[in-house]
C-alpha positions as CSV (number, residue, x, y, z in Angstrom):
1,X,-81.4,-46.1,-65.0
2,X,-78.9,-48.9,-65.1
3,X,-75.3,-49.6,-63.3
4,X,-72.4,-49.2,-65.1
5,X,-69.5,-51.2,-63.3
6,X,-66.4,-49.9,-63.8
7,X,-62.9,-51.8,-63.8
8,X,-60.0,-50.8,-61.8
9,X,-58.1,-49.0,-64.7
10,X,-61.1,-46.7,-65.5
11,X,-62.0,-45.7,-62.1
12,X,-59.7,-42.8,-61.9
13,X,-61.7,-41.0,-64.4
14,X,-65.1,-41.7,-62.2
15,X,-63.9,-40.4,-59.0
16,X,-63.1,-43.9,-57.8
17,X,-66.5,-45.9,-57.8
18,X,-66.8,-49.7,-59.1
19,X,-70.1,-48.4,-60.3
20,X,-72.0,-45.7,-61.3
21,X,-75.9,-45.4,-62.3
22,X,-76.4,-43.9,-66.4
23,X,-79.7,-43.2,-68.2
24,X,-80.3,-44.8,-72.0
25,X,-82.2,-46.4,-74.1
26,X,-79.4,-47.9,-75.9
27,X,-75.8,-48.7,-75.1
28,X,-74.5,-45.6,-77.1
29,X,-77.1,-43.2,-74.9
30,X,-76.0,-44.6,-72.0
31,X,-72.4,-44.4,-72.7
32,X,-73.4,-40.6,-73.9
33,X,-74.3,-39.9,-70.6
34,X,-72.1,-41.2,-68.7
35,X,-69.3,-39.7,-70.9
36,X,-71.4,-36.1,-70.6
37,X,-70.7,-36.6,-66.3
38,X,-67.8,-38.5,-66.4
39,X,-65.5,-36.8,-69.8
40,X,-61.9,-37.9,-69.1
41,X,-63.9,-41.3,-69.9
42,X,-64.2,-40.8,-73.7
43,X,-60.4,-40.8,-74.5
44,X,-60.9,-44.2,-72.6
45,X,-63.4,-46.0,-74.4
46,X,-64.2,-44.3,-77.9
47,X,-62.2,-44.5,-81.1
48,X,-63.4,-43.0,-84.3
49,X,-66.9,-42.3,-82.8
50,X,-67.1,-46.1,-82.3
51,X,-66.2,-48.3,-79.2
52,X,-62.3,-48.8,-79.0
53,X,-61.4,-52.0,-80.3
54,X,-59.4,-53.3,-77.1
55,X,-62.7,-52.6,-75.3
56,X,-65.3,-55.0,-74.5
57,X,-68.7,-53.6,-73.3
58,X,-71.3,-56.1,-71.7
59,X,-75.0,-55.4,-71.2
60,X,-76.5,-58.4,-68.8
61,X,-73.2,-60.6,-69.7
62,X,-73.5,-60.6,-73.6
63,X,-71.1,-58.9,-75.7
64,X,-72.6,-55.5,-77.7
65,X,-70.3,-56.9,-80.3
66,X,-72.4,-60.2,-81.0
67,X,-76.0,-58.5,-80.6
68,X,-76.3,-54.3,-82.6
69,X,-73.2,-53.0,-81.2
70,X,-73.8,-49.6,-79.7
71,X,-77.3,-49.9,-80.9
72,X,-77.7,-52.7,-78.2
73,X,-81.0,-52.3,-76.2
74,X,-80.3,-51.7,-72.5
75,X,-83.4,-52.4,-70.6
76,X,-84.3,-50.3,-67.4
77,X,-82.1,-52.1,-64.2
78,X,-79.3,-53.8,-66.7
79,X,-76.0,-54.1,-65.6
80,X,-73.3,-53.0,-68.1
81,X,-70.0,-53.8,-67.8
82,X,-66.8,-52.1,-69.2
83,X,-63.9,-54.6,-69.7
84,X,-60.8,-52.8,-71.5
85,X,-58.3,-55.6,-72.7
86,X,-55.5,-55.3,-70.4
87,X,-51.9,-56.3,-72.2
88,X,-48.8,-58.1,-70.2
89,X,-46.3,-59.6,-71.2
């Protein structure tokens, strides 16, 4: 099991928690499960079968983007973070 902490702008589609436990291996298995519980979450985060591109995903403060992507290892106890890019202007 890890934590999943969940940003303001997502936590609708959680019921309102700033975190939530998931189960996998990997950063796509987790994010499988957490989208099985938690489905208004795909539209969210997943483009193309692929993270969206204005969404940032952490595992233990590293971007999945510099180590395998969704194929990043996340170890029993991590803390992943999801960070959509927020636009202003």
């Amino acid at each position: 099991m890890s934590v999943v902490r969940i940003p303001p702008v997502l936590r609708e589609q959680v019921g309102g928690e700033r975190q939530v436990e998931a189960y996998g291996e990997t950063v796509r298995d987790l994010l499988d499960d957490l989208m099985s519980r938690f489905p208004a979450l795909r539209r969210q985060i997943v483009e193309d079968d692929d993270i969206a591109p204005f969404v940032n995903v952490f595992v233990e403060g590293e971007d999945i983007r510099t180590r395998e992507g969704l194929d990043t290892e996340v170890r029993q106890g991590a803390t992943v973070i999801l960070l959509p890019a927020v636009a202003g202007g």
